[in-house]
C-alpha positions as CSV (number, residue, x, y, z in Angstrom):
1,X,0.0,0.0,0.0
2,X,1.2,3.2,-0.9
3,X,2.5,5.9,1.7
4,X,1.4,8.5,0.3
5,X,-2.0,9.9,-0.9
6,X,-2.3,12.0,-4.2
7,X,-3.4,14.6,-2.3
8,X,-0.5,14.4,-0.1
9,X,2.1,13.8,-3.5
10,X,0.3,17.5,-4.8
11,X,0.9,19.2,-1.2
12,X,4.4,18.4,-2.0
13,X,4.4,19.5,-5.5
14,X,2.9,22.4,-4.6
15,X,5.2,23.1,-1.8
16,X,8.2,22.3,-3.9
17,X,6.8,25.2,-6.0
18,X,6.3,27.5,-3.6
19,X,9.8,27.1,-2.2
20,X,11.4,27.6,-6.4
21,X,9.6,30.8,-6.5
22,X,10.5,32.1,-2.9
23,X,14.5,31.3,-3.9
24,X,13.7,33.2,-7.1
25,X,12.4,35.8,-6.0
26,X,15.2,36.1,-3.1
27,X,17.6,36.9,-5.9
28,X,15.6,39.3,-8.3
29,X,16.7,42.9,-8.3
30,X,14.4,43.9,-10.6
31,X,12.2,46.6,-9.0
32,X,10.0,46.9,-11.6
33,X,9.1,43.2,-11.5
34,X,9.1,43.2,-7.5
35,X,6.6,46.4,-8.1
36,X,4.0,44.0,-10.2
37,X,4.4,41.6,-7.8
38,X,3.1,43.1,-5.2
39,X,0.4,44.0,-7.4
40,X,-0.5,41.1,-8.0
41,X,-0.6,39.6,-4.8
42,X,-2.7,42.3,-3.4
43,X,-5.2,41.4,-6.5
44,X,-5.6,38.0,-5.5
45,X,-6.4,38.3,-1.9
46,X,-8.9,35.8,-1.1
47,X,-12.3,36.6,0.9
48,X,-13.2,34.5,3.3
49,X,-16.2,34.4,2.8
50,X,-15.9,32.6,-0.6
51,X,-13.7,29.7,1.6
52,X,-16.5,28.6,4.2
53,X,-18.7,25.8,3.2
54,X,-22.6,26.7,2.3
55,X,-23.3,25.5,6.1
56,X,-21.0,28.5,7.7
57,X,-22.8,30.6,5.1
58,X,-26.6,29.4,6.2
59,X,-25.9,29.9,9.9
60,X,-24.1,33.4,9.4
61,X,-27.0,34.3,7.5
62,X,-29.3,33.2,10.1
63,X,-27.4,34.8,12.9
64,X,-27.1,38.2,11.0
65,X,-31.3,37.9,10.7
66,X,-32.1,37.1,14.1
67,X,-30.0,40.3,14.9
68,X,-32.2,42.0,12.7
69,X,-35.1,41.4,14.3
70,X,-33.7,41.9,17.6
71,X,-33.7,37.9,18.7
72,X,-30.9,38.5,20.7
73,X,-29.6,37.0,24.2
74,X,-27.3,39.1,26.4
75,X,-23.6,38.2,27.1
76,X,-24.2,37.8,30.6
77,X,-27.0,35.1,30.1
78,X,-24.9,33.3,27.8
79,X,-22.4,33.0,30.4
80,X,-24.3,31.6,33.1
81,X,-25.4,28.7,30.2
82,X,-22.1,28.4,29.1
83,X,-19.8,28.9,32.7
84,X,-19.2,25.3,33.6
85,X,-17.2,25.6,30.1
86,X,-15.5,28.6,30.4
């Protein structure tokens, strides 16, 4: 049986990759390129909320709507149903 898992082999790959580019881009003096770089890295930011699955998304959702129409409970009673965790 093998080791690894594919998904373990393209973590590596990936990794491997991500390693090539950070010794390439230790040696670039271009500042020009290093200029578009950070461009582009700040174009590609990632928001979260397009990484949480559908289920984070429906409770969210809900939590924001119960806000709205003021089902709230106070910290302080949370507490006391939560203290024997805290």
């Amino acid at each position: 049986m093998n080791k690894f898992s594919n998904f373990d082999i393209m973590d590596l790959s990936l990794q491997n990759k991500k390693i090539e580019l950070i010794q390439w881009l230790s040696t670039l003096n271009d500042q020009s390129l290093i200029d578009k770089l950070m461009k582009l890295k700040e174009t590609e930011k990632v928001d979260w909320w397009h990484e949480i699955s559908i289920a984070e998304k429906k409770s969210i959702e809900k939590g924001i709507e119960d806000a709205d129409k003021g089902k709230l409970t106070s910290h302080s009673n949370v507490k006391k149903v939560y203290e024997k965790w805290l």
